[in-house]
N, C-alpha and C positions, 0 to 999 in steps of 0.2 A: 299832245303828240310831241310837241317843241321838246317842254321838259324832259317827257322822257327820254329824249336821243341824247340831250343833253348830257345826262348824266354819263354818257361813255368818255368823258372827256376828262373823267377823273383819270384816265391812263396816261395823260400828259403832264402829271403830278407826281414828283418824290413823295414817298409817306415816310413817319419814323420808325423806329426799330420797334422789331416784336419780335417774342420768343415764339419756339414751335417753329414745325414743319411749315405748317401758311403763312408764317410770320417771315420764313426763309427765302421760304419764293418770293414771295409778295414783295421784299425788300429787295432782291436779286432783280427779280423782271423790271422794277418800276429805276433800279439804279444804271441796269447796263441798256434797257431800248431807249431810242431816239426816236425813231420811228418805225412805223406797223402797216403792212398791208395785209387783209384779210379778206374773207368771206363771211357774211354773219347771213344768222336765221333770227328773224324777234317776230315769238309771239304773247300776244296779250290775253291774257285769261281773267276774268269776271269774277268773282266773291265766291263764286260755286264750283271754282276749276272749268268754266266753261269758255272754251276756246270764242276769243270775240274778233281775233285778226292775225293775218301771218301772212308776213313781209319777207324778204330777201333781197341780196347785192351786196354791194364793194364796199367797203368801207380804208379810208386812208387816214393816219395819226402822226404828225410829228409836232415833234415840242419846238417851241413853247407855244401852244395856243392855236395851230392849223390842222383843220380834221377837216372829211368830205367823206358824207354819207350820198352813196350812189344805191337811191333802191330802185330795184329793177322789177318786182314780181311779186304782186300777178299787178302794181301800175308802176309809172314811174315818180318818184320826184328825188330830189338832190337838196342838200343841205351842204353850202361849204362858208369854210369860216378862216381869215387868213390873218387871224389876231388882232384885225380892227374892225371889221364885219360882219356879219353873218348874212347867208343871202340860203334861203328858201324858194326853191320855185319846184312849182306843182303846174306838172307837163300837160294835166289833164283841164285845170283850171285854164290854162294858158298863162299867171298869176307868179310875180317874184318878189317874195317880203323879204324887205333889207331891212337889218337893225346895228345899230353899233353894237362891240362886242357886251360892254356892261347894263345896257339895257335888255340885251338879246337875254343874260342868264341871270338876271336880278330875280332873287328868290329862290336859286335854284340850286343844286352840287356842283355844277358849271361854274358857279365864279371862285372856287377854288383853284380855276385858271392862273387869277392873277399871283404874280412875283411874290406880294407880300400878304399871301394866304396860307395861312398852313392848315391841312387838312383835318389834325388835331385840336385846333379851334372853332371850325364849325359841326365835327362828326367823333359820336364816341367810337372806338373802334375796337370789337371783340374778335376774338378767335373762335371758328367751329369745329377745328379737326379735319378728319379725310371722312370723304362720301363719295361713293363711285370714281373714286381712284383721282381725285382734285382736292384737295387743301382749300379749305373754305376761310373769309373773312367778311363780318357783318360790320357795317356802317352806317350808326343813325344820326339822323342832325341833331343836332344840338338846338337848332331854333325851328318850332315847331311848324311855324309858319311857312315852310318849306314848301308843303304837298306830299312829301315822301315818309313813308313811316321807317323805309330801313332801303339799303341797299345792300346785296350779298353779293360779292365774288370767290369764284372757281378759279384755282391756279393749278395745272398740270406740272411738271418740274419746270419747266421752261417757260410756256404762256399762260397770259388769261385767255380762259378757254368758257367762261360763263359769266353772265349777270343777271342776275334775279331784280328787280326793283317789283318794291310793294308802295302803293302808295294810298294816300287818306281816305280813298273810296275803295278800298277793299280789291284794286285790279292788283294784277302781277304781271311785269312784262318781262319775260327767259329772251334774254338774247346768247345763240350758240357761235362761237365764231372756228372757220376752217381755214386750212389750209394758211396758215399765220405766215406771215415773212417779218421775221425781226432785222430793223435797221435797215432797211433797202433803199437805195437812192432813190427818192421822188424829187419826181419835176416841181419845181414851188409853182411855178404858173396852174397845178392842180388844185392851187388854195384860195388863185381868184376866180372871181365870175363874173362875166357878161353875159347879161339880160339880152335871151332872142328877139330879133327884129319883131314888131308886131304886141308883145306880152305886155301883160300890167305889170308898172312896177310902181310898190308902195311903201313908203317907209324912206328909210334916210338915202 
């Protein structure tokens, strides 16, 4: 589950030029946001297309390195990370995992976080064209040992508006995001966290 949230964090990343319509967006959306508030939908489907979970909430992005996934439905937990931590807690567990930020994504399309990653060194990066009216771009690792076999995004003229990840076991997780606010003032106190009175906390 880590990883895959993870991987949305490729949005707080410049990529380089590409030609083509996906190549326009893609290069457009990732140069002029700072930051993003949204609505996302992610569901996880099985090697058979068979629906295995579907989640919902808030999700927050600003660069460099601070995001806060708030899901909401049908349980709760939170995942925020404020460019030197990550913190996880699962409402249901009562349970809050801290990690520093480069341990939190060792292995993962997350550490193309840091300053001196470039996204063209750990991911080949192809163009797919338009499909249901979004400009599509696939990105696979480059190092196998990842877990992920490809990631794909969906760009409308303005936002990302899709991600597909497939990963080594044959699952697919579609995350759909609404209602998108580009650039909108966020409160940085949204990027830390403090552990409820009471909860385990485990980790750094």
């Amino acid at each position: 589950m880590m990883k895959r949230l993870f991987c949305v964090l490729l949005l707080l990343l410049p990529l380089p030029s590409l030609a083509g319509v996906a190549g326009e967006r893609l290069q457009a959306f990732f140069n002029d946001v700072t930051s993003v508030r949204a609505d996302f939908t992610q569901q996880v489907l099985d090697s058979q297309n068979k629906a295995l979970q579907q989640t919902s909430g808030i999700m927050l992005l600003s660069r460099p390195g601070r995001f806060r996934w708030d899901y909401q439905k049908p349980y709760q937990q939170l995942i925020v990370a404020n460019g030197e931590k990550v913190w996880l807690y699962d409402v249901d567990l009562e349970q809050v995992t801290v990690r520093k930020m480069d341990a939190a994504l060792d292995n993962t399309p997350a550490l193309l976080l840091s300053s001196k990653t470039k996204i063209e060194d750990n991911f080949s990066i192809r163009e797919l064209g338009m499909e249901h009216e979004l400009a599509w771009v696939e990105l696979t690792p480059k190092n196998k040992e990842t877990g992920f076999e490809k990631l794909v995004l969906g760009f409308d003229e303005h936002n990302l508006k899709r991600m597909e990840l497939q990963d080594s076991f044959g699952q697919l997780t579609r995350i759909s995001f609404t209602n998108i606010e580009r650039n909108p003032e966020l409160n940085p106190a949204q990027f830390d966290f403090v552990p409820p009175q009471g909860v385990d906390v485990i980790g750094e």
